[in-house]
Biopython code that builds the backbone (N, CA, C, O; Angstrom):
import numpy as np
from Bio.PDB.StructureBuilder import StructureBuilder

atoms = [
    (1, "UNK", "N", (8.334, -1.876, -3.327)),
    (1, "UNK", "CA", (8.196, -1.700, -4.766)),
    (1, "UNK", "C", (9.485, -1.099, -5.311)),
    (1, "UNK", "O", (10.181, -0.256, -4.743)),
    (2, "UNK", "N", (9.674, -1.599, -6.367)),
    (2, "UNK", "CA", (11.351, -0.902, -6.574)),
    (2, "UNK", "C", (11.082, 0.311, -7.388)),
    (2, "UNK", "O", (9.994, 0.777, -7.726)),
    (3, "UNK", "N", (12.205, 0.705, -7.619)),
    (3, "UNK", "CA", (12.291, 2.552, -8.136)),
    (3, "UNK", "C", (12.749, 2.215, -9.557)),
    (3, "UNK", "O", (13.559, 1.360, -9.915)),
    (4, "UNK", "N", (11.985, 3.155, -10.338)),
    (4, "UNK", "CA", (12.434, 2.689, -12.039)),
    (4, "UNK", "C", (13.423, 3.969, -12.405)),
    (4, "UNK", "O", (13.404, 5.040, -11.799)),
    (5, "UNK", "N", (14.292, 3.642, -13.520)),
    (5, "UNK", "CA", (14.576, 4.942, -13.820)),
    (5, "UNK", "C", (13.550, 5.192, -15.309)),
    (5, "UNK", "O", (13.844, 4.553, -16.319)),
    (6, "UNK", "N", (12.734, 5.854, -15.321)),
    (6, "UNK", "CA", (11.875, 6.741, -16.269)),
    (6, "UNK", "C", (12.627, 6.379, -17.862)),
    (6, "UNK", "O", (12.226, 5.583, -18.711)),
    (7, "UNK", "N", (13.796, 7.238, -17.894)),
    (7, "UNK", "CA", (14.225, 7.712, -19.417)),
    (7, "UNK", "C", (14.892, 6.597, -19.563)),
    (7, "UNK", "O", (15.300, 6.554, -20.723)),
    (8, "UNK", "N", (15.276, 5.476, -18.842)),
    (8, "UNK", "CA", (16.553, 4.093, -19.325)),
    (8, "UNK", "C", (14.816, 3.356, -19.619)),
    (8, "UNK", "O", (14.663, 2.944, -20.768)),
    (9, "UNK", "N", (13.723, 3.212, -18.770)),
    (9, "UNK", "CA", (12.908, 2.309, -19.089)),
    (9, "UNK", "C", (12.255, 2.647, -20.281)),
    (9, "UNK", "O", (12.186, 1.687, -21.050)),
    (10, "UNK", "N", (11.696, 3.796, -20.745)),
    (10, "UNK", "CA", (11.599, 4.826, -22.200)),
    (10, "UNK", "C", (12.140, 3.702, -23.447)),
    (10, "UNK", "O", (11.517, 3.167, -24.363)),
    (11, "UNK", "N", (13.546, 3.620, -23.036)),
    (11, "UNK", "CA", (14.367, 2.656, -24.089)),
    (11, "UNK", "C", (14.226, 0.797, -24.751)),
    (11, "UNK", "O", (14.363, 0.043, -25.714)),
    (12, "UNK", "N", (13.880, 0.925, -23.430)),
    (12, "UNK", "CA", (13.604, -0.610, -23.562)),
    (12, "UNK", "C", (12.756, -1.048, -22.362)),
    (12, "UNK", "O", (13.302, -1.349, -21.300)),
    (13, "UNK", "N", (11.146, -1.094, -22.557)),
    (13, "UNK", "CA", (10.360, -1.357, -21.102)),
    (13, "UNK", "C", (10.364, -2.469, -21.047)),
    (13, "UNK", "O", (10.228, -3.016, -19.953)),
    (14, "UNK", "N", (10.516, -3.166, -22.155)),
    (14, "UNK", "CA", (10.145, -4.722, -21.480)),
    (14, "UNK", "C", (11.406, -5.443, -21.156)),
    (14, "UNK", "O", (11.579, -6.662, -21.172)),
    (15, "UNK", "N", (12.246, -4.526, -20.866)),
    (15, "UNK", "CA", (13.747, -5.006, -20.094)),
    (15, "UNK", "C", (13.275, -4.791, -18.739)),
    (15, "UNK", "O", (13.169, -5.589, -17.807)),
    (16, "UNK", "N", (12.996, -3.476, -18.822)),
    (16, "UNK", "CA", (12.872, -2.634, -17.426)),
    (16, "UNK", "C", (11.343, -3.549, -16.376)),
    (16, "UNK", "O", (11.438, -3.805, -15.176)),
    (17, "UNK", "N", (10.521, -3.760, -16.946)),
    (17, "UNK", "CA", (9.571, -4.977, -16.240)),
    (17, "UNK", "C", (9.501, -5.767, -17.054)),
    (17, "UNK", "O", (9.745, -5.702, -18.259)),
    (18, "UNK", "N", (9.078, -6.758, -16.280)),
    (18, "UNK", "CA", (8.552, -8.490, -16.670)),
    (18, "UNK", "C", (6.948, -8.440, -17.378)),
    (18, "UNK", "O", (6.533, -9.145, -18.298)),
    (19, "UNK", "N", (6.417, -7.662, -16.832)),
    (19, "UNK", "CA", (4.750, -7.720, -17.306)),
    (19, "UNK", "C", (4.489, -6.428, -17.586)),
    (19, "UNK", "O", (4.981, -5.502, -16.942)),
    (20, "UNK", "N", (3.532, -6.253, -18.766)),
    (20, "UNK", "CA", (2.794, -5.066, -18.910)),
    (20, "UNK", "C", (1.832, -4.735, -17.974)),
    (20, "UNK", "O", (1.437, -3.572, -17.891)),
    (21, "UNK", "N", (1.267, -5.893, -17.029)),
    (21, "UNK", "CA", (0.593, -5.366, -15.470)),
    (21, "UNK", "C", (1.392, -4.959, -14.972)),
    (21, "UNK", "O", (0.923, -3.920, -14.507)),
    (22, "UNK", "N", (2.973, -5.051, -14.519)),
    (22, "UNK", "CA", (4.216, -4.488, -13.564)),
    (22, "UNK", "C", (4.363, -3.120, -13.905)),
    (22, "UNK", "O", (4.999, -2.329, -13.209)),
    (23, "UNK", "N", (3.877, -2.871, -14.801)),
    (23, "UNK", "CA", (3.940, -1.337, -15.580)),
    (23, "UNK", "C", (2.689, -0.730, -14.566)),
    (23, "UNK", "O", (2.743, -0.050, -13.541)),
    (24, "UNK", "N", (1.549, -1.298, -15.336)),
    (24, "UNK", "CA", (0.124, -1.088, -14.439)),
    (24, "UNK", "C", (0.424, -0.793, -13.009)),
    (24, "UNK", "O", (0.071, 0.282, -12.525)),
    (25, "UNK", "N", (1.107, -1.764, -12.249)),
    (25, "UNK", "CA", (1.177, -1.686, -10.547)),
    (25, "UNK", "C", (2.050, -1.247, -9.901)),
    (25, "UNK", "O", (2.283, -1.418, -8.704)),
    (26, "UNK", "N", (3.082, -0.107, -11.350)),
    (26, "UNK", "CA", (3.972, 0.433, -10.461)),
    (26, "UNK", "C", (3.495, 1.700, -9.584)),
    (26, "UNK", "O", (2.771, 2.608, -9.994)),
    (27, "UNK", "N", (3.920, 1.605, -8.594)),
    (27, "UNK", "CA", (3.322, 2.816, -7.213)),
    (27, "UNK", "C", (4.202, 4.116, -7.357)),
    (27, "UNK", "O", (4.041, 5.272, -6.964)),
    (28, "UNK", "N", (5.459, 3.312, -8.263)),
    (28, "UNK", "CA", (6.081, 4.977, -8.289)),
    (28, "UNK", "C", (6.015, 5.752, -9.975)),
    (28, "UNK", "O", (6.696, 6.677, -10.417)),
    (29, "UNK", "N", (5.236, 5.178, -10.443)),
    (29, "UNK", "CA", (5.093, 5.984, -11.764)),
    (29, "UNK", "C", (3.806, 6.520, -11.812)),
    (29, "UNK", "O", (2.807, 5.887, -11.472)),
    (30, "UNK", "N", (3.797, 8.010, -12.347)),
    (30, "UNK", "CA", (2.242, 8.565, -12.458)),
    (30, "UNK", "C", (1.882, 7.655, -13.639)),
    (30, "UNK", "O", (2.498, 6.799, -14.275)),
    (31, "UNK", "N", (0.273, 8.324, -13.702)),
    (31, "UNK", "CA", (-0.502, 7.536, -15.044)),
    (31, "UNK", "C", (0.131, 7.948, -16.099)),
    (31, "UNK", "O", (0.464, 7.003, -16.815)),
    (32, "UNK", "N", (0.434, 8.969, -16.490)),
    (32, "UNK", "CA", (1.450, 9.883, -17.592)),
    (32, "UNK", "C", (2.466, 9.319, -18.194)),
    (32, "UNK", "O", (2.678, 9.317, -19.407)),
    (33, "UNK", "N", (3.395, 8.618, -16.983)),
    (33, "UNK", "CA", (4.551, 7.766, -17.332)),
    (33, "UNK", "C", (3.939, 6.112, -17.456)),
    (33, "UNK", "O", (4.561, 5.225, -18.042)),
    (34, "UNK", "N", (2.715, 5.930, -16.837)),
    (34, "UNK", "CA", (2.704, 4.317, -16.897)),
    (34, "UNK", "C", (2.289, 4.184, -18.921)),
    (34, "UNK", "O", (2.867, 3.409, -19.682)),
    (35, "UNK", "N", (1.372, 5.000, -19.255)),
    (35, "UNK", "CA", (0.783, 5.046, -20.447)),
    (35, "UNK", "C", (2.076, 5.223, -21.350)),
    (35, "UNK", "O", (2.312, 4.521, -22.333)),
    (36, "UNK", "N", (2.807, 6.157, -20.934)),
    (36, "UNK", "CA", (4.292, 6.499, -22.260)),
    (36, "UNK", "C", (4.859, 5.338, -22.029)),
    (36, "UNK", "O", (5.448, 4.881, -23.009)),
    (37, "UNK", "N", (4.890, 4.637, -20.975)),
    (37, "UNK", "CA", (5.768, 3.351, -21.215)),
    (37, "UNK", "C", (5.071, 2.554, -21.752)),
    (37, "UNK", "O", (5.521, 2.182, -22.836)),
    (38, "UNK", "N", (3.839, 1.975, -21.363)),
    (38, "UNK", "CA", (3.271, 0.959, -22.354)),
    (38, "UNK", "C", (2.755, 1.085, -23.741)),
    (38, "UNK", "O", (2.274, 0.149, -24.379)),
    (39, "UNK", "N", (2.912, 2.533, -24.244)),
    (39, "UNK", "CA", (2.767, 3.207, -25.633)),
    (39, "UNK", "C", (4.581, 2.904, -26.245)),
    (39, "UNK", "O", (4.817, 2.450, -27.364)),
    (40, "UNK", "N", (5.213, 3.119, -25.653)),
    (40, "UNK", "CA", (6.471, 2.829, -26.062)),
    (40, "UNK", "C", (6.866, 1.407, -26.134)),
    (40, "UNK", "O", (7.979, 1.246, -26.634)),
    (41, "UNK", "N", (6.101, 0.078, -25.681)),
    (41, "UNK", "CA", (6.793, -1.328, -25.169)),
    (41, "UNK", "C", (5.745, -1.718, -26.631)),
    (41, "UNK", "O", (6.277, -2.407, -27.502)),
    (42, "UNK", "N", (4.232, -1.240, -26.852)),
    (42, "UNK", "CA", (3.436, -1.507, -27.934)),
    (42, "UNK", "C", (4.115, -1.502, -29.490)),
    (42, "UNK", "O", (4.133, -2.359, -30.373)),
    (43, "UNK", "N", (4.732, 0.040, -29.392)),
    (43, "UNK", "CA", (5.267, 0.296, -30.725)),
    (43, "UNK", "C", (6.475, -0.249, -31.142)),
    (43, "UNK", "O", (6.773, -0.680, -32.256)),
    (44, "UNK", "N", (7.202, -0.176, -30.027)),
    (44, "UNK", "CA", (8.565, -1.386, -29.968)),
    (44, "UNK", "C", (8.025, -2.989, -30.385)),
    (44, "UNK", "O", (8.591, -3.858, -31.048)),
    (45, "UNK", "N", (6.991, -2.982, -29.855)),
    (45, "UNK", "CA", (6.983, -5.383, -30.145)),
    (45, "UNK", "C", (6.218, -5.165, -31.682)),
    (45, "UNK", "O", (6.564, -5.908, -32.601)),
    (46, "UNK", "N", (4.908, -3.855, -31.971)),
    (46, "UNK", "CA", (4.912, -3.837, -33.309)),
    (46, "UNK", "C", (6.016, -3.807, -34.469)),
    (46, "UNK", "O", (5.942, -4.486, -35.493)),
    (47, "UNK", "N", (6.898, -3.050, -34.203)),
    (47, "UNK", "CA", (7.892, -2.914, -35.013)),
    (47, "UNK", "C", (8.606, -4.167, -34.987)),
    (47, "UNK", "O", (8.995, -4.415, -36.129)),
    (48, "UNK", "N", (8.881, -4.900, -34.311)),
    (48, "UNK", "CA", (9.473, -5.988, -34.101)),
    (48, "UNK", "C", (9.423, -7.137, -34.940)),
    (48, "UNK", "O", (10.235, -7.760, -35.625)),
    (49, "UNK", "N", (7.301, -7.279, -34.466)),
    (49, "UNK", "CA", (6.698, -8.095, -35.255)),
    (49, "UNK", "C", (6.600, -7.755, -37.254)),
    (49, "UNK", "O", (6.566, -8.652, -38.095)),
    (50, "UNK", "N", (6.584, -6.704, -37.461)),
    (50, "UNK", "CA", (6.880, -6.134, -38.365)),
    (50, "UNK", "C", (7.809, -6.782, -39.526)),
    (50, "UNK", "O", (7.500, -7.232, -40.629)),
    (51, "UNK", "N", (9.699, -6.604, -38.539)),
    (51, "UNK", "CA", (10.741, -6.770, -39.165)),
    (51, "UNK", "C", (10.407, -8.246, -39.255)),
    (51, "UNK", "O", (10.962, -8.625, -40.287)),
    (52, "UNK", "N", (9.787, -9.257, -38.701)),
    (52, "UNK", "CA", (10.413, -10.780, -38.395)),
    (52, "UNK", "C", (9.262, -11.263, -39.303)),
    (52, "UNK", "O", (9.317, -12.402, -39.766)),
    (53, "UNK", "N", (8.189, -10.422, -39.587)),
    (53, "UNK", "CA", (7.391, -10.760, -40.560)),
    (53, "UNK", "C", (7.848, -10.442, -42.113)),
    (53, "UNK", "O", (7.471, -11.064, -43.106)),
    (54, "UNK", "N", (8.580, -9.534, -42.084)),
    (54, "UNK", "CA", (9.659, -9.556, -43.186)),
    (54, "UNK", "C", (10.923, -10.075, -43.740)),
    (54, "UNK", "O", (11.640, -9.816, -44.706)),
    (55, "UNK", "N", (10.919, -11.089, -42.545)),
    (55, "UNK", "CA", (12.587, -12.026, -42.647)),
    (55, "UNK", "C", (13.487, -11.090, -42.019)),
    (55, "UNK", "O", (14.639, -10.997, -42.444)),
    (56, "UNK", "N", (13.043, -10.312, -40.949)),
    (56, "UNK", "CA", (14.377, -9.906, -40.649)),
    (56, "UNK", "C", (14.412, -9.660, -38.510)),
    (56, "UNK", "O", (14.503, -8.846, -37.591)),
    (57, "UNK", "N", (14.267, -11.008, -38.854)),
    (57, "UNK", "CA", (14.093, -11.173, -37.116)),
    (57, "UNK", "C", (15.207, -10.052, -36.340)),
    (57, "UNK", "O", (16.132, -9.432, -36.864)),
    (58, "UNK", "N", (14.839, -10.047, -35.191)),
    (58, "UNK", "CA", (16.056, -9.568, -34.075)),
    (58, "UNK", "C", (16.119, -10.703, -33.249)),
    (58, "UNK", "O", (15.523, -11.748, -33.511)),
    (59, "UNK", "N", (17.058, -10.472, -31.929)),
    (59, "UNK", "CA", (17.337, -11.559, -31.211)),
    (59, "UNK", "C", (16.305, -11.986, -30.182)),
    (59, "UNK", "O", (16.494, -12.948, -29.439)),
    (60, "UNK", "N", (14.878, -11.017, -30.156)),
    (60, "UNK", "CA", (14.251, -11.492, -29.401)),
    (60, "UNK", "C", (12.824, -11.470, -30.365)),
    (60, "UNK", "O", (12.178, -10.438, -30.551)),
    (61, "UNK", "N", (12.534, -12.535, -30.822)),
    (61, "UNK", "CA", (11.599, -12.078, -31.856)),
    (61, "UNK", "C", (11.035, -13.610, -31.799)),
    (61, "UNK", "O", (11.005, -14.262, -32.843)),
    (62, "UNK", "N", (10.578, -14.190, -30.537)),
    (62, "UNK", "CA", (9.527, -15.201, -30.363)),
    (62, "UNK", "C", (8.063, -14.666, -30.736)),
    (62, "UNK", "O", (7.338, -14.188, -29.864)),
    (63, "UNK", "N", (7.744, -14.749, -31.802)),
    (63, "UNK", "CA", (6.261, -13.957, -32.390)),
    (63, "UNK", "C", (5.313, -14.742, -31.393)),
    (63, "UNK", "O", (4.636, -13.918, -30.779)),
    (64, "UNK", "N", (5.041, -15.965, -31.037)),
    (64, "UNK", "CA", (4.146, -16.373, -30.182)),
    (64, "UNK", "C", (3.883, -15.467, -29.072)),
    (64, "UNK", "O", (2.865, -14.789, -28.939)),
    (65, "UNK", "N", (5.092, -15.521, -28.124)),
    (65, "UNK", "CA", (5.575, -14.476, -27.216)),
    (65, "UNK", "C", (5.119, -13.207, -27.190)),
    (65, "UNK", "O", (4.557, -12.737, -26.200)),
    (66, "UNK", "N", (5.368, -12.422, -28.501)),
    (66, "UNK", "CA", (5.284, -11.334, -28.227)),
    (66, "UNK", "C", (3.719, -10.692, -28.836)),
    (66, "UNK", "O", (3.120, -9.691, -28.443)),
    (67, "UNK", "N", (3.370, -11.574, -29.821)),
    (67, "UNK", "CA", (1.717, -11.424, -29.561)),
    (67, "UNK", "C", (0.997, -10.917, -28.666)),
    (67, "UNK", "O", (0.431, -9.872, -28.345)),
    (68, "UNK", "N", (1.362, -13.009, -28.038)),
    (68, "UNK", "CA", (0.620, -12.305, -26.425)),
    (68, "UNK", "C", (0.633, -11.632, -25.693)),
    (68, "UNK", "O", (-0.376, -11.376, -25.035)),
    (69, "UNK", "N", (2.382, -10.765, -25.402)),
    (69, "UNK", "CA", (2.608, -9.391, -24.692)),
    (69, "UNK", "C", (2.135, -8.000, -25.193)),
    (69, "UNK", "O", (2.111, -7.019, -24.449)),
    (70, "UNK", "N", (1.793, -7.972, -26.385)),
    (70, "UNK", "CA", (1.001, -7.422, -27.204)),
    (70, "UNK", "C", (-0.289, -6.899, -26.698)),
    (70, "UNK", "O", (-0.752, -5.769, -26.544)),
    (71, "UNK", "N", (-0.821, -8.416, -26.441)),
    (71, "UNK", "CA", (-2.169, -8.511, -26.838)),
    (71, "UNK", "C", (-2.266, -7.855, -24.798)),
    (71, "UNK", "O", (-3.298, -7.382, -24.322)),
    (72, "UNK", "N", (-1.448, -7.962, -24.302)),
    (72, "UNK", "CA", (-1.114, -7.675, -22.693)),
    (72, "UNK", "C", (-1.532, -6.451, -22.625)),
    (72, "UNK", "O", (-2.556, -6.100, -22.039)),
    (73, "UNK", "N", (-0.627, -5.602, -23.328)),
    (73, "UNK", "CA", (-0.353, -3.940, -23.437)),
    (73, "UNK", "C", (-1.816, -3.590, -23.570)),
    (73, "UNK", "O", (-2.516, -2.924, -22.808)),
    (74, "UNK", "N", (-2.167, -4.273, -24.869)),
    (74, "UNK", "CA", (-3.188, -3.357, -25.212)),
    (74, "UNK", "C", (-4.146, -3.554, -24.175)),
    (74, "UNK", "O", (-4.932, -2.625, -23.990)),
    (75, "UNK", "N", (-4.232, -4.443, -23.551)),
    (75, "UNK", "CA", (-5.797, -4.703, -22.988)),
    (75, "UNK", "C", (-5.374, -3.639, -21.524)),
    (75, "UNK", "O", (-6.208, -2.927, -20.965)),
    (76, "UNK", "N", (-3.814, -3.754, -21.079)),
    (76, "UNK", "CA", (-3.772, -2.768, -19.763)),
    (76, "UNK", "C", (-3.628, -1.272, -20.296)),
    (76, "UNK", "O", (-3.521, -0.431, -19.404)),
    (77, "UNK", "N", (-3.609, -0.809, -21.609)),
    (77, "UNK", "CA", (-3.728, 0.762, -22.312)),
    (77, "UNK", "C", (-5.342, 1.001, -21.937)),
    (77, "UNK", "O", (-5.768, 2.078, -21.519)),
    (78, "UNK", "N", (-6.106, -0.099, -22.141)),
    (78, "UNK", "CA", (-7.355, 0.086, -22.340)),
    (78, "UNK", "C", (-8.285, 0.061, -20.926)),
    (78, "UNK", "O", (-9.469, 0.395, -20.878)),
    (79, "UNK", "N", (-7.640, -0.314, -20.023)),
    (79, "UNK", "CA", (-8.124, -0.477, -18.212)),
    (79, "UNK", "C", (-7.437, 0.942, -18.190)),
    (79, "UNK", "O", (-8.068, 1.859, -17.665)),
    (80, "UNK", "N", (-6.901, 1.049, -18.419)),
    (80, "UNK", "CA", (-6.439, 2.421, -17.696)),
    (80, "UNK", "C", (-6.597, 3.822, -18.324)),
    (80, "UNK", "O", (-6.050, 4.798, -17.810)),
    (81, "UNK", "N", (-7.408, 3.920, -19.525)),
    (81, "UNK", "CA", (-8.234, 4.472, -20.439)),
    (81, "UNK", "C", (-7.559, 5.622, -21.207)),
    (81, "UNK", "O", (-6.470, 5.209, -21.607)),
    (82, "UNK", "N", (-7.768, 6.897, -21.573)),
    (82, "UNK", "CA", (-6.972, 7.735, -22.273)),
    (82, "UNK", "C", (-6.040, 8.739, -21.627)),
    (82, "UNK", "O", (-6.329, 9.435, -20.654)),
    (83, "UNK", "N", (-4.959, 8.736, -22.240)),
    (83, "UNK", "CA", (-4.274, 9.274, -21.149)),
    (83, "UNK", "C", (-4.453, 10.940, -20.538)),
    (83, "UNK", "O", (-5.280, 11.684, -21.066)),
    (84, "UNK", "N", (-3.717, 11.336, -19.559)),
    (84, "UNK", "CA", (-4.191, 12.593, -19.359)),
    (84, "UNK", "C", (-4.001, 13.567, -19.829)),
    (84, "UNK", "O", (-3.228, 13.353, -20.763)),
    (85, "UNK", "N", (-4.396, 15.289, -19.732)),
    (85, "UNK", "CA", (-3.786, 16.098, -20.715)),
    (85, "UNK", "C", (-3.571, 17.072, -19.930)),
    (85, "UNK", "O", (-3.020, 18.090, -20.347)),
]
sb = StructureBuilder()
sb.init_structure("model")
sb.init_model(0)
sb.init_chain("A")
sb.init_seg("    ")
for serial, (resi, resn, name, xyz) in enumerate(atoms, 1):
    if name == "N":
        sb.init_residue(resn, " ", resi, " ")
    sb.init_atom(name, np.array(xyz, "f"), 0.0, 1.0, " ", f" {name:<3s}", serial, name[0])
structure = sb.get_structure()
């Protein structure tokens, strides 16, 4: 399983994995960090969808695409339930 760096993946997760399950099945992130990353990859493709719904695409702004990665996040936020405290 490879080693993430935490605060570079923070920035951009859906650089840092391919799937919002790869988030789910990483072995080296606690639940703490799997949830801040897929809370961070959510609010990032919202905002996204946001700008490109306003005419102001970015360079990765396949709305089909990112729906469905969307629609990814949320359903693995929701298997893996509220986060801890």
């Amino acid at each position: 399983m490879a080693s993430y760096d935490f605060s570079k993946a923070m920035k951009n997760p859906g650089r840092a994995f391919a799937t919002p399950e790869s988030v789910e099945q990483a072995q080296d992130l606690s639940p703490a960090q799997k949830h801040a990353l897929l809370t961070q990859w959510r609010n990032q493709l919202e905002q996204l969808m946001v700008a490109t719904e306003e005419n102001m695409p970015g360079p990765e702004s396949a709305t089909g695409v990112n729906a469905d990665c969307l629609r990814r996040i949320v359903d693995a936020l929701i298997r893996m339930g509220p986060p801890a405290t």
